[in-house]
N, C-alpha and C positions, 0 to 999 in steps of 0.2 A: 622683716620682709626679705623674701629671697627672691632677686632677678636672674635668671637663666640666659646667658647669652652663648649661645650656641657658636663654633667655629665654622667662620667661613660667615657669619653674621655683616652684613652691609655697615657702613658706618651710620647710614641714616636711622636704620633699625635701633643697633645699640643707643643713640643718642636719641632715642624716643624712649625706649625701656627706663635710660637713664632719668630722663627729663620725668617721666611716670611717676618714678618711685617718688621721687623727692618733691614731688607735688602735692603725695600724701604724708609728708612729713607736718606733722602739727608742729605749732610753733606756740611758748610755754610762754604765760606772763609772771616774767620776773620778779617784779616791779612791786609785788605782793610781800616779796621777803625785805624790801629794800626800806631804811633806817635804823633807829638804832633800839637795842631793847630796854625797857626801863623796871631796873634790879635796882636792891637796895645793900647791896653789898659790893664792896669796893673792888674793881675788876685784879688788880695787882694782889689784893689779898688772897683773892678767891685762884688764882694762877699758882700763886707760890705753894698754898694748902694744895692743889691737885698735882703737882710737880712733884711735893715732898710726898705722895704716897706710894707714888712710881716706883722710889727707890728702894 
């Protein structure tokens, strides 16, 4: 989103434009990605094997 603030703009103006935008800022639930994954392959194994491919 793009806010236009014009010069010579009041300060009450811009802190309304401002106050605007960020009101329609959606807010994400996190909380969906949050613990732990369950693999059966031992995490230090599987790091060292994608490390050593790099090189």
């Amino acid at each position: 989103m793009v806010t236009i603030i014009r010069k010579g703009s009041s300060k009450e103006e811009i802190r309304k434009r401002i106050d605007k935008a960020i009101a329609k800022k959606q807010k994400k639930n996190i909380m969906q990605y949050a613990g732990k994954l369950k693999i059966k392959i031992d995490p230090l194994e599987y790091q060292k094997k994608i490390r050593d491919e790099w090189r």
